[in-house]
Each structure stands twice: as C-alpha cells, then as structure tokens.
Residue, then its C-alpha position, 0 to 999 in steps of 0.5 A: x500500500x505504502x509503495x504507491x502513488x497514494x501511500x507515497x503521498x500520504x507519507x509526505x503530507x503527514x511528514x510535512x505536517x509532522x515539520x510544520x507543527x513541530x518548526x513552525x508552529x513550535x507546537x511539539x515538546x522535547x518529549x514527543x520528538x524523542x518519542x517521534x524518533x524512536x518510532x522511526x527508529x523502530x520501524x514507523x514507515x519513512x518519517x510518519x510519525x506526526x504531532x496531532x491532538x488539540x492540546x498542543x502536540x499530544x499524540x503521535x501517529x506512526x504508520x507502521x506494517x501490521x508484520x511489526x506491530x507487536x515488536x513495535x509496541x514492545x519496542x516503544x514501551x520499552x526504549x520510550x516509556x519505561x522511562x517515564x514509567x520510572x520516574x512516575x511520569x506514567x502509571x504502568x497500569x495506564x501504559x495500554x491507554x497510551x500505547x495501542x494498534x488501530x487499524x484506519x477506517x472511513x471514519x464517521x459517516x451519515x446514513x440516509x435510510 
C-alpha cells in the first residue's frame, strides 16, 4: 500500500505536517520528538510519525506494517516509556491507554435510510 502513488503521498503530507507543527508552529515538546524518533527508529514507515491532538502536540501517529506491530509496541514501551514509567511520569497500569494498534477506517459517516 505504502509503495504507491497514494501511500507515497500520504507519507509526505503527514511528514510535512509532522515539520510544520513541530518548526513552525513550535507546537511539539522535547518529549514527543524523542518519542517521534524512536518510532522511526523502530520501524514507523519513512518519517510518519506526526504531532496531532488539540492540546498542543499530544499524540503521535506512526504508520507502521501490521508484520511489526507487536515488536513495535514492545519496542516503544520499552526504549520510550519505561522511562517515564520510572520516574512516575506514567502509571504502568495506564501504559495500554497510551500505547495501542488501530487499524484506519472511513471514519464517521451519515446514513440516509
């Protein structure tokens, strides 16, 4: 999916987007862009991973291969949020509300019946 002209596109824009929040608009925090880095550093695909949330860079959002997920979950709790779990930052009981898998989907839709 990725390799296409689409999936290359949404790459992009979602890079760009991840640039413009992060430089231009100095939305982001040291500790998203760590978090940025270790997803790519983990498999997120190119650069997707991006800020996104109404709080000002809350949330990050890697696409990444659904053959890697697992290790990729295992990878992000371990060389980003054990951390922040050791200094009491984030509660190890609330790690699963923080770190999940989801698949894209159309979204909310109106139906005419």
């Amino acid at each position: 999916m990725f390799n296409n002209h689409c999936g290359k596109k949404l790459k992009k824009l979602m890079n760009d987007s991840h640039y413009s929040c992060g430089v231009l608009h100095e939305c982001s925090c040291p500790e998203l862009e760590e978090l940025v880095k270790v997803c790519r550093n983990n498999g997120a695909l190119g650069l997707e991973a991006r800020l996104t949330g109404a709080v000002w860079g809350d949330c990050a959002v890697p696409l990444v291969k659904e053959s890697i997920m697992s290790q990729f979950i295992l990878n992000l709790k371990e060389q980003f949020y054990q951390s922040k779990i050791g200094k009491g930052v984030i509660n190890k009981n609330d790690i699963g509300l923080s770190v999940f898998a989801c698949k894209p989907s159309s979204g909310a839709a109106i139906y005419k019946f």
